[in-house]
Each structure stands twice: as C-alpha cells, then as structure tokens.
N, C-alpha and C positions, 0 to 999 in steps of 0.2 A: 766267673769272678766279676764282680761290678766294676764301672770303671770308676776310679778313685779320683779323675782331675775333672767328673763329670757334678761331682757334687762340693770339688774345692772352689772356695772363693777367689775371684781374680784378683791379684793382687794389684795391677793397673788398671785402669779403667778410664776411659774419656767420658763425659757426662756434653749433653747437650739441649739446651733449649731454646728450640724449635719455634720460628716465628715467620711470616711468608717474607718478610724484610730481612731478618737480621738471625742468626742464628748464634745463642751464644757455647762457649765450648770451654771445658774446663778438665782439670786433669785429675784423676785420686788416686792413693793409693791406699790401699787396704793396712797395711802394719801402721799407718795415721790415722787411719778411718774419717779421713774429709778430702774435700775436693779444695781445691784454689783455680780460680779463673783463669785461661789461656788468651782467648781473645772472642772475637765478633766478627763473623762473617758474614757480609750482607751478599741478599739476591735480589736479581733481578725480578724475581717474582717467584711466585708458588711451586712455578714448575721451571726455573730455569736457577739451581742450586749450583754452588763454585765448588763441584765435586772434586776440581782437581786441589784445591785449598782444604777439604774435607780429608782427601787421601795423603795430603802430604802430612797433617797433624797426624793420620793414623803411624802413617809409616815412621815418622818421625819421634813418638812416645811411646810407640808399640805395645798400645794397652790389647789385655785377655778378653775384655769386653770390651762393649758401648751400655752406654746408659743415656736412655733418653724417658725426658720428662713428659708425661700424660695428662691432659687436662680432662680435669673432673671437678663439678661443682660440689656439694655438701650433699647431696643428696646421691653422690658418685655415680650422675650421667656426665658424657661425653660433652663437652665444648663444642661448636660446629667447624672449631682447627683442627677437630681430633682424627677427621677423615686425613686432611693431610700430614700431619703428624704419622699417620700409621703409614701412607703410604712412604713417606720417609724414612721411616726406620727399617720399613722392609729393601726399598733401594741398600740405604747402608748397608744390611746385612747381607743382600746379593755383590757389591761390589767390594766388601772387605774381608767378608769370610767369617765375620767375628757374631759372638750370638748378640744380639741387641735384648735390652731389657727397656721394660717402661716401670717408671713409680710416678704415684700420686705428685705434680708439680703444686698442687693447692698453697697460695699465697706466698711460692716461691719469688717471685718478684718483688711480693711486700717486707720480706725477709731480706731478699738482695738489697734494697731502696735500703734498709734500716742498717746495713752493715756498712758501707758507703757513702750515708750521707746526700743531703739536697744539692752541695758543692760541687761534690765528683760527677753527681752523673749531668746537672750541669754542662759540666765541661766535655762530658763526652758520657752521649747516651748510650753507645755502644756496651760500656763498662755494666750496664744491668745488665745487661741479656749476659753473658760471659758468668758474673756474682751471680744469676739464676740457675744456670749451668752448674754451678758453685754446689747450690747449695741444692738442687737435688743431688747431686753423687752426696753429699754429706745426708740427705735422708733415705737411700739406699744404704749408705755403710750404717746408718741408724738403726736401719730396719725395724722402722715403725708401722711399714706396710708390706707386705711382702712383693717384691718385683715381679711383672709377667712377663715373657717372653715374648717378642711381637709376634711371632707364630702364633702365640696363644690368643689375640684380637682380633678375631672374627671380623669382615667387613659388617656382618647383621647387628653386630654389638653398635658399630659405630651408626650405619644406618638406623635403626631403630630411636637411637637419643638424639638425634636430628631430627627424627620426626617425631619423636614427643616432646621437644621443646619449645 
C-alpha cells in the first residue's frame, strides 16, 4: 500500500531566500496557498549561518517542509550562488529532518521590491530578502514549476553551469 502523506501536500511550510549575507524566511500555509514574510537572518558569511536562529523558526512554526528558492537565469542554468545555495539546503535537511524543496526564485526579488515599495526597503533592507522568501513559498503553492527535492541537485548539475557561464 503506498504511502498516502508521501504524496500529500504540506500544509506549513517555511520558505527561504538564500543569500551569503542575509537570509530571508517566510512562513505558508497550504489551505491560503501564500507565504507572508517572517524575518531576515544575516551571516557572517557563506559558511558561518545562525543555524541556531534557523532551528528556532523551525521549532517554533513547525512546518512539514522547507522550501527554498533556486537560482536560475532564462535560459534555467544555475547562478554561481547556486552551489551554496545547494549546499544549504542540504545542511537544513540533515539538521531538521524535514524534506527541502527548491523552485525557480527567477525575479523573486523584483516581485518583492514591487510588493513593498522603494520606502520600506529603504528603511530596512532586510524586509526584501524576508518578501523574497514571500513570494517564492507563494510560487511553490502556485505551482507554476514543479519543486525538486535537494536530493534531486546533483553537485554535476551545479558544477557544469558554473562552467558554462
């Protein structure tokens, strides 16, 4: 008998957009089908992430998934973030248990900037990355592309578009 919650949709889900500064984090649930921004967690660099600020959102909204956004240009090769982006998502999913997903982030930023305003971010830049986070969990629940699994990211996928760029 197949299993039944291996093909149901999570109905919480944390969304996050990955950046070597500032990570932004946002929350959805599935019976709204969008996300709304949580906050911005900045690092100290590439490889020194506030994993313990990362676990406490988890523990704390206790979503079924992670959803994290993937960069890919028009032409859907990799960005040269996208090796650390993968390595991140793989971290997440070894220290939370939860399966991680990637969608297409493509001009989720310019999408954020347009929902916020020149004012807000302004006043605190933070507020993009967070509304990025946004609004890819809102083009997962869109599902305009279908999500892959970071299991499913090949390091060769990501090496290969670094070297043809």
């Amino acid at each position: 008998m197949p299993d039944a919650s291996a093909s149901r949709v999570p109905q919480r889900v944390l969304g996050f957009d990955y950046g070597e500064w500032r990570i932004g984090v946002a929350v959805g649930d599935a019976r709204l089908e969008s996300g709304r921004p949580l906050t911005t967690l900045h690092n100290r660099n590439a490889d020194q992430i506030d994993w313990e600020a990362v676990l406490a959102l988890v523990d704390e909204w206790r979503p079924e998934a992670l959803v994290l956004g993937w960069p890919v240009d028009d032409e859907g090769r990799c960005y040269p973030v996208a090796a650390a982006i993968r390595r991140f998502g793989n971290r997440l999913r070894e220290r939370t248990g939860l399966p991680v997903r990637v969608v297409d982030e493509r001009l989720s930023s310019e999408q954020a900037a347009e929902r916020l305003g020149p004012r807000a971010i302004d006043r605190d830049r933070g507020r993009l990355d967070a509304m990025a986070a946004a609004v890819i969990l809102d083009t997962w629940f869109e599902g305009r592309l279908p999500p892959r699994s970071i299991e499913d990211v090949p390091k060769s996928e990501v090496m290969t578009d670094l070297a043809g760029s």
